[in-house]
N, C-alpha and C positions, 0 to 999 in steps of 0.2 A: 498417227502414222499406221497404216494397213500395212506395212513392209515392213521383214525383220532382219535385223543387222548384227554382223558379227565385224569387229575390228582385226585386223593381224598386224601387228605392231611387236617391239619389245625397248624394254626401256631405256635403255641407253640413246635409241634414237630421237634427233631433236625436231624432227620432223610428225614423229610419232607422238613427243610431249606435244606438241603445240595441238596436234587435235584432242587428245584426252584432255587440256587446260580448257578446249571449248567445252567437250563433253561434260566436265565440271558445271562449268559458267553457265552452262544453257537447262543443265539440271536431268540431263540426257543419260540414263545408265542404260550399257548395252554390255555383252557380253564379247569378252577381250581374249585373242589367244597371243604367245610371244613366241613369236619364229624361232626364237635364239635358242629357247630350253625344251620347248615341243615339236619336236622334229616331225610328227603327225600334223601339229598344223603347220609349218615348215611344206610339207609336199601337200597339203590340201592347196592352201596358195598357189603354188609352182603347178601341179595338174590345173586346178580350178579357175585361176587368174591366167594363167600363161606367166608368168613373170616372180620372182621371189622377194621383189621391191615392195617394202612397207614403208608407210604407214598403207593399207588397203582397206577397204570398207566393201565386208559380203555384204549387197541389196538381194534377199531373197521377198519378191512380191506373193499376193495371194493366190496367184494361180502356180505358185512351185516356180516361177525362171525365176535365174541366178544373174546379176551383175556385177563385176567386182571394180570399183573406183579407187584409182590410183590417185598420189598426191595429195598433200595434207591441204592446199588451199582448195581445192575441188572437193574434198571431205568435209570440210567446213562449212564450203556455199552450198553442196547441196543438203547437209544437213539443216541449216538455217533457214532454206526453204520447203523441206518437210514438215518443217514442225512449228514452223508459223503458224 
């Protein structure tokens, strides 16, 4: 994977398990912030994504742009197809 990824999630959300249970399963560690108690990453999201809805997935590529994908089954698939 050339792209680095940050999760914005926190734990109570069941949308949010369900991707960290792949990130598990696929053996995928990435680095995780939780909305709920990091109010820094809280407004990263909300500037950054447009939206304060998690489960979200920062795609930053090798040339420095930023994507952010919403929705845990959309985090899933295209996880599953990077790292094929």
């Amino acid at each position: 994977m050339n792209e680095q990824y940050v999760l914005y999630q926190y734990a109570a959300c069941p949308f949010c398990h369900r991707v960290r249970a792949f990130l598990d399963r696929a053996g995928i560690d990435m680095p995780m912030r939780d909305t709920m108690r990091d109010m820094a990453a809280y407004r990263e999201l909300l500037v950054g994504g447009g939206r304060a809805t998690v489960p979200c997935l920062k795609i930053t590529n090798a040339s420095g742009e930023t994507t952010w994908l919403y929705e845990s089954n959309d985090i899933i698939d295209y996880l599953s197809r990077v790292a094929a």
